[in-house]
Structure formats: C-alpha cells, structure tokens
C-alpha positions in Angstrom: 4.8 -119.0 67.4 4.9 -119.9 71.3 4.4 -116.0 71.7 0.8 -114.6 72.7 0.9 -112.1 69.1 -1.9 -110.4 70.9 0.2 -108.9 73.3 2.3 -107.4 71.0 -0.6 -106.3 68.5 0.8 -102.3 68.2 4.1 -103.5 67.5 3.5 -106.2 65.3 0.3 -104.7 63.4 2.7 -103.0 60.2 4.2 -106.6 59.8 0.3 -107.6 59.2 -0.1 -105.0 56.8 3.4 -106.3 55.2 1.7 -109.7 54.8 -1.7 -108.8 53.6 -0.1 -106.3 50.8 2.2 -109.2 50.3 -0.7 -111.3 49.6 -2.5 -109.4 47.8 0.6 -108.6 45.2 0.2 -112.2 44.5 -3.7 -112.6 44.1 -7.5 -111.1 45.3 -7.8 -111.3 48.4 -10.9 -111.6 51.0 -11.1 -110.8 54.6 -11.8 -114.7 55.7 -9.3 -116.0 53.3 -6.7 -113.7 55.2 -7.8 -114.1 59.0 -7.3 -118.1 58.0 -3.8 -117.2 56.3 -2.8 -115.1 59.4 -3.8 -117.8 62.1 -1.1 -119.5 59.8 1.5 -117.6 60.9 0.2 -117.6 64.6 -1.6 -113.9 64.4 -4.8 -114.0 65.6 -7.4 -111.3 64.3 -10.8 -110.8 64.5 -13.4 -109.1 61.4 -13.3 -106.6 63.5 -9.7 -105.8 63.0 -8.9 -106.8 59.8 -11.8 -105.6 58.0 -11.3 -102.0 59.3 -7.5 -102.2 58.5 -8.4 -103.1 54.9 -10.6 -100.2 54.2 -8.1 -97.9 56.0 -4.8 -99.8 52.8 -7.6 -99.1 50.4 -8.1 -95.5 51.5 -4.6 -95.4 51.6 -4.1 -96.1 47.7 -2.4 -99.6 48.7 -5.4 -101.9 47.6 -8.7 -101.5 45.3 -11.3 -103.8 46.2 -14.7 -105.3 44.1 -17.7 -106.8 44.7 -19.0 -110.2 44.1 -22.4 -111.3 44.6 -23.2 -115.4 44.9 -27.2 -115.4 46.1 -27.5 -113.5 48.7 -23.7 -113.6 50.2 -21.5 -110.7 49.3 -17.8 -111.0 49.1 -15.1 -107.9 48.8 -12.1 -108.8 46.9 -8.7 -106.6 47.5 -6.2 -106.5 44.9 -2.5 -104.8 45.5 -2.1 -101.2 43.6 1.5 -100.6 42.0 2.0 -97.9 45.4 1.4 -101.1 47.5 4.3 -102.9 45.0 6.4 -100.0 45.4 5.8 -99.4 49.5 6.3 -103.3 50.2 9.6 -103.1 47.8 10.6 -100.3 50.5 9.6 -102.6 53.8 11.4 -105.3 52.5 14.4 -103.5 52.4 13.8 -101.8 55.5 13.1 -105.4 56.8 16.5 -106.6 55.7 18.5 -104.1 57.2 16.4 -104.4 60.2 17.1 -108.4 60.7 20.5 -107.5 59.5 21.4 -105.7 62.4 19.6 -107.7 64.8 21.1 -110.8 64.5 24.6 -109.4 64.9 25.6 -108.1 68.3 27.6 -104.9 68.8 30.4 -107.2 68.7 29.4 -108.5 65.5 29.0 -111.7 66.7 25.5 -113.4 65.6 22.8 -114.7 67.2 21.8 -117.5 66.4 18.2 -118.7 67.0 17.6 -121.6 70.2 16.3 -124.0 67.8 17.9 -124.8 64.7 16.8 -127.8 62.4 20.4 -129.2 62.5 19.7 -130.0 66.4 17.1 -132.2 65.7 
C-alpha cells in the first residue's frame, strides 16, 4: 500500500477487525502472529493497539481466548466464536455492496484501478 494506513487509522480500524475475525475463523490466533500478518497487508500496529482491540472482540462475544505457558513465556490464543462467523458473513456482504457501488460511477461507468497486471 503506497498509502500512510496510519493516517486513516479511524476509518480503516473495522476493516482490521474484519481481518483478525477473518483469521481467526480459520485458526488460533496470537497478537505477534497478527501484527506480522497485518504489516502484510501494509497496516502498521503497535501491542498497544492490537492487544486492547482483542480484549475489547473477546468482550464482545467475537473471540474466546486461552492460555499457554512454555517456561516462563505466556502466550494468549484467540479463536473466532460462531457470532464472529455470523458478524463477518454480514461485513462481507456489506463489503460487497460497498465495492459494488464504488467502482461504478453514477453513470455506471467503472473505475477501473491505475495499475492493472495486463499493463505490465
């Protein structure tokens, strides 16, 4: 992404949430595993934001989380709950009617994006 994400944080923080639940759906999750996943996709977040937006899904009812204890390290694992199944179901068709509309003007033309792989 050639966008600073941090600028956009509040706008952009539910599409996190998408992507952790998304994650999570799949397999356990922990926070480090998930900051490195992010950077992936170009978000950049500290412990200190993803941690506290982890406990706030799990209050939620979107993830349960364990503990595992190797030595002296201790690791919280998330796992998705069926509301987090059933709220990402929602998003992604939310999502869909979202970038559904967007790429079509009022015209109904649509936009295409600047770079496409058949330029290349």
């Amino acid at each position: 992404m050639g966008v600073n994400t941090m600028e956009h944080h509040d706008l952009l923080a539910g599409l996190v949430r998408l992507h952790v639940l998304h994650h999570a759906i799949e397999h356990e999750i922990y926070g480090q595993w998930m900051i490195d996943e992010l950077a992936e996709h170009g978000y950049r977040l500290s412990p200190g934001t993803l941690y506290p937006m982890l406990h706030s899904l799990e209050r939620k009812g979107y993830l349960t989380s364990r503990e595992e204890y190797q030595g002296s390290t201790r690791r919280r694992f998330y796992r998705a709950t069926d509301f987090a199944r059933q709220g990402l179901a929602v998003a992604k068709g939310q999502l869909l009617e979202l970038t559904g509309e967007a790429m079509h003007d009022k015209t109904g033309s649509v936009h295409k994006p600047a770079f496409q792989e058949s330029d290349q």
